[in-house]
C-alpha positions in Angstrom: -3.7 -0.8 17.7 -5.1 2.6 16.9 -4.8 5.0 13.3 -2.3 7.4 15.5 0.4 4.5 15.9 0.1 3.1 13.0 -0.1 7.0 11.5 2.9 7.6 13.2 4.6 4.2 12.4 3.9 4.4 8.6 5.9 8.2 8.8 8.8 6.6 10.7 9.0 3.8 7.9 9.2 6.2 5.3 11.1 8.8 6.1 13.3 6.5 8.6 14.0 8.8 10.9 11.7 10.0 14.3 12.6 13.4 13.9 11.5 13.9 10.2 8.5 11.7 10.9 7.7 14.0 14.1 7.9 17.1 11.3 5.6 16.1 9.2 2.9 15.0 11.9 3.5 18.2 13.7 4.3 16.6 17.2 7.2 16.6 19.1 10.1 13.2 18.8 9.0 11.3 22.3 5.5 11.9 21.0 6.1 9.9 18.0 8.7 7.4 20.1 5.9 6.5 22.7 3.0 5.8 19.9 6.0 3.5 18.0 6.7 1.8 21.6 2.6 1.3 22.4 2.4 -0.2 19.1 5.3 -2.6 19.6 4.2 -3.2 23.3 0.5 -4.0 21.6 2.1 -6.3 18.5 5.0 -7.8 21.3 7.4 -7.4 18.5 10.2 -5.0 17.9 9.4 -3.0 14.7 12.4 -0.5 14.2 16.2 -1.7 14.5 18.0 1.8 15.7 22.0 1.8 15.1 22.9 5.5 16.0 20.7 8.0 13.6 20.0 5.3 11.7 16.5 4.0 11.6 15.8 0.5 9.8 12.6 -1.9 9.5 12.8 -5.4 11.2 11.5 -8.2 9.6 8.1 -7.9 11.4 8.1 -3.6 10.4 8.1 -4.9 6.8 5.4 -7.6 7.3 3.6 -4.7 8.8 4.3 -1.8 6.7 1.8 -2.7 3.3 -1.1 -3.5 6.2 -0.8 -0.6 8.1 -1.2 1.8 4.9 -3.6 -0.6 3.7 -5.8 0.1 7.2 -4.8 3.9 7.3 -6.1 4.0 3.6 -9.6 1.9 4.4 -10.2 4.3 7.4 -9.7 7.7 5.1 -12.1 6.1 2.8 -14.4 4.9 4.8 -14.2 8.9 6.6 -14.7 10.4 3.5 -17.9 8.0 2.4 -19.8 8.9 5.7 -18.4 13.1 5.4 -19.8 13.0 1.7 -23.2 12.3 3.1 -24.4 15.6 4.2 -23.4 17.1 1.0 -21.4 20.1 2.1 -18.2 20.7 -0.1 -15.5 21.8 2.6 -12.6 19.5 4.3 -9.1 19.6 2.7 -8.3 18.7 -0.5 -4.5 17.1 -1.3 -3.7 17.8 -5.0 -0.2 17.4 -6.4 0.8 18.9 -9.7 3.9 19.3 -11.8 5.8 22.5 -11.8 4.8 23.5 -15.7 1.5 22.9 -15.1 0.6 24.7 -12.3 2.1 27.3 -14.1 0.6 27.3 -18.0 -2.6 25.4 -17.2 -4.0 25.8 -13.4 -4.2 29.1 -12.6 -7.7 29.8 -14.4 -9.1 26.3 -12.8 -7.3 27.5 -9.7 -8.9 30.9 -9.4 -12.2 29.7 -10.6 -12.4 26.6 -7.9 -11.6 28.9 -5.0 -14.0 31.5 -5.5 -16.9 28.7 -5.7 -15.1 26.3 -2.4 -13.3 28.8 -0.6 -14.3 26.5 2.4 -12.4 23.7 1.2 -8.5 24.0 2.5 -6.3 23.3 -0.7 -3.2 21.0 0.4 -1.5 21.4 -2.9 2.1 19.6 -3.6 4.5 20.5 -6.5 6.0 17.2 -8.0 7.4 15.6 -10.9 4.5 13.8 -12.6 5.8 10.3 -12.2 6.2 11.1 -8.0 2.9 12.9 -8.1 1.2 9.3 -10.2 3.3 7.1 -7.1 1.5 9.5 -4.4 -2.1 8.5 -5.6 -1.6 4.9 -6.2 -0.1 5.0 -2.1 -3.1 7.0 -1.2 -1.0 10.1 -0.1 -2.8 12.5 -2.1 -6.5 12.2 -3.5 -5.8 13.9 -7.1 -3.2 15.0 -9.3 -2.8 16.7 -12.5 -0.1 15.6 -14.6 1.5 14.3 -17.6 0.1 11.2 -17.5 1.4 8.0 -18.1 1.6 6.2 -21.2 0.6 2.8 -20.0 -1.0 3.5 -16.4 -1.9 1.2 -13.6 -4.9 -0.5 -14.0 -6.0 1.0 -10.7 -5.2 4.3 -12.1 -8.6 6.7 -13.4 -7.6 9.0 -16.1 -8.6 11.6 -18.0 -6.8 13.6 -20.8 -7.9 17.6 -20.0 -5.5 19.1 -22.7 -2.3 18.2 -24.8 0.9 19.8 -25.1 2.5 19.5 -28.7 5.8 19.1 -28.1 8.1 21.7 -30.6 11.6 20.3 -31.5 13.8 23.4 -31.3 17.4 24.3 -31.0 19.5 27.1 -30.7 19.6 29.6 -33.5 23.5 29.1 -34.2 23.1 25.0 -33.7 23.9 23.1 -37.0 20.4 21.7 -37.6 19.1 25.5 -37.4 20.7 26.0 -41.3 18.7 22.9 -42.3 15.5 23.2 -44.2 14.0 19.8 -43.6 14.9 17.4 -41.1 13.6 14.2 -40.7 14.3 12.2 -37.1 17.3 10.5 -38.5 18.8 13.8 -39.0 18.1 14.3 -35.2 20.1 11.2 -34.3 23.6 12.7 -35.5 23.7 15.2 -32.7 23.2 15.3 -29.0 19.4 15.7 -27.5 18.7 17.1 -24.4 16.0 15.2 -22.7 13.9 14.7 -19.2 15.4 11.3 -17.6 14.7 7.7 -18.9 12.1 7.6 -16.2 9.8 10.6 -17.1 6.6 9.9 -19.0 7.8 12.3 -21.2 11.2 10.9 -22.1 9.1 7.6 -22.9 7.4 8.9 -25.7 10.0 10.8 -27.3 11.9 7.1 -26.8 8.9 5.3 -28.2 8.7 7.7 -31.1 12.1 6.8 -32.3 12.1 3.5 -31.3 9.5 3.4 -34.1 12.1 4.4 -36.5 14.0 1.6 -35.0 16.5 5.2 -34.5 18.9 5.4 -31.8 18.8 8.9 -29.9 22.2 10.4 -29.1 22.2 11.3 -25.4 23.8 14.4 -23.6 22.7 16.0 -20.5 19.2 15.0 -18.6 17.5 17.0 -16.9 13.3 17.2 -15.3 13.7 20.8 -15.6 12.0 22.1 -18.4 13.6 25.7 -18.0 17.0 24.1 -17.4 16.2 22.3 -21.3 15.3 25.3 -22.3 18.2 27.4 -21.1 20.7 24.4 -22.2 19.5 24.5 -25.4 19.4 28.2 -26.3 23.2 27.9 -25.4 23.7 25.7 -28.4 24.7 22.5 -25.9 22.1 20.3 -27.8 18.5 20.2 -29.6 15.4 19.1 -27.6 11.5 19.1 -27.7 9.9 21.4 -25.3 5.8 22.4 -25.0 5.0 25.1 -27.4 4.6 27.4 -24.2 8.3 27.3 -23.7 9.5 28.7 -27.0 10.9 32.2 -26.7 13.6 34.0 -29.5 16.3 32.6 -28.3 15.2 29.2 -29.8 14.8 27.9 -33.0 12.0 25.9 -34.0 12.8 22.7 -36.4 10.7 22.0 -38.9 10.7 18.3 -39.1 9.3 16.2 -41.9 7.5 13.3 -39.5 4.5 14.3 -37.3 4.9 16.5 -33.9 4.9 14.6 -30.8 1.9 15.6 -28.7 1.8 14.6 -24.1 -1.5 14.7 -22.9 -2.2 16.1 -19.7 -4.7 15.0 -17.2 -6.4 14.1 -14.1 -5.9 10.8 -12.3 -6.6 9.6 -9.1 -7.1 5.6 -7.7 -9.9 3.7 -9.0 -10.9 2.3 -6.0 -11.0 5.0 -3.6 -13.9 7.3 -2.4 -13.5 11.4 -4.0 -14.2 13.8 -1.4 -17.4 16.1 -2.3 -14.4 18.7 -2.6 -12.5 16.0 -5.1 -15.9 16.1 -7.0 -15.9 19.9 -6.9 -12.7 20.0 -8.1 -12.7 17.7 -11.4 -16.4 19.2 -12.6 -14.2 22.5 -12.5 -11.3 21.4 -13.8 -13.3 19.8 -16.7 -15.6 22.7 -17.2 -12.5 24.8 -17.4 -10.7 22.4 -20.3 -14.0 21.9 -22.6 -14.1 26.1 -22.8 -9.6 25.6 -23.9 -10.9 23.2 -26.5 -13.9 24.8 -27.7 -12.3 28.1 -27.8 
């Protein structure tokens, strides 16, 4: 049983399918069909049921599945403990980050991390905070900045590097627009436009009113923080965006109860071993959020 079958069985479960799971390894279908017949040969089990195109676990895949990641995960840990040794800050790094981040907050740490590691090979994913938070507890990437969770996983290291305060607005022509104060209960009589139920985001704007023991009247959801944006200039409902998003077309409400502030921050899993270039990266990162706040 060797890290390339179980590497290779581990894709297959995932994406259930040889072909996509030949993709993202970069090697060709019967590549990835002999290591998942060596492996099944070795274990003297089948591990895949295949009906047509569709690929399914057997009972003994999903005994095996949580024990393969957890041996592919051991072995990357135990590569980067014996790599960190020599010192040298090179290797790839896998970072995932949200789309509005990478966007209004990177760039700078970005820039600034490159020009001091350009050695290092930057594997950097765009996700939705709550897949980028799933892809370091699994191990699939070593870091991610995010919005982060309101109650994390206690495996789950986290650090808050700035916070967005989160504006309610509407469009100019909306009816709350003609009102001088407006208190959350105001907000309930008309339709919100919101990230879905299961965004970090979407929690504390629930918990907020929740609070108020106020029910929020629900219209279109979307993760798309431009899509909000645009819905809501068009006068289709009222929302709360970061302060970055608000342009002329929008209309900021001046509410009577405090703004809702997100932080935004660093995680990564508790109990693995950070790359030297991980290091690198979060004494930059933190370097770069200290000079936000200070300045």
């Amino acid at each position: 049983m060797d890290a390339h079958s179980l590497k290779a069985f581990v894709s297959v479960a995932e994406d259930e399918s040889f072909s996509v799971a030949a993709e993202r390894l970069f090697l060709t279908q019967p590549a990835i069909s002999k290591r998942i017949a060596n492996l099944e040969q070795q274990l003297g089990c089948r591990l895949f049921d295949r009906i047509g195109r569709k690929v399914s676990l057997t009972e003994p895949g999903r005994l095996l599945l949580p024990r393969a990641r957890s041996i592919l995960l051991e072995l990357e840990d135990t590569r980067r403990l014996l790599s960190n040794r020599d010192g040298r800050i090179d290797g790839k790094l896998s970072l995932a980050t949200s789309h509005h981040i990478s966007l209004h907050r990177l760039p700078p740490v970005l820039r600034s991390f490159h020009r001091r590691h350009a050695e290092v090979e930057l594997d950097l994913r765009f996700l939705e905070s709550e897949v980028a938070y799933d892809a370091v507890l699994s191990g699939e990437v070593e870091l991610a900045v995010i919005t982060l969770a309101p109650d994390p996983d206690p495996k789950i290291c986290a650090s808050t590097n700035w916070e967005d305060e989160l504006c309610y607005c509407c469009a100019a022509d909306h009816p709350l627009a003609s009102m001088a104060a407006i208190s959350l209960q105001d907000l309930t009589n008309h339709r919100a436009i919101l990230p879905s139920h299961n965004t970090f985001t979407r929690a504390l704007v629930e918990q907020r009113f929740a609070e108020q023991q106020l029910q929020l009247q629900l219209g279109i959801s979307t993760n798309n923080l431009d899509t909000i944006r645009m819905m809501v200039s068009i006068g289709l409902g009222w929302s709360l965006l970061p302060e970055t998003l608000l342009d002329p077309q929008l209309h900021r409400l001046a509410l009577t109860d405090d703004q809702i502030r997100r932080p935004l921050g660093l995680i990564y899993h508790r109990d693995r071993t950070l790359s030297n270039a991980a290091e690198a990266f979060i004494k930059t990162l933190n370097q770069h959020s200290q000079n936000h706040r200070s300045s």
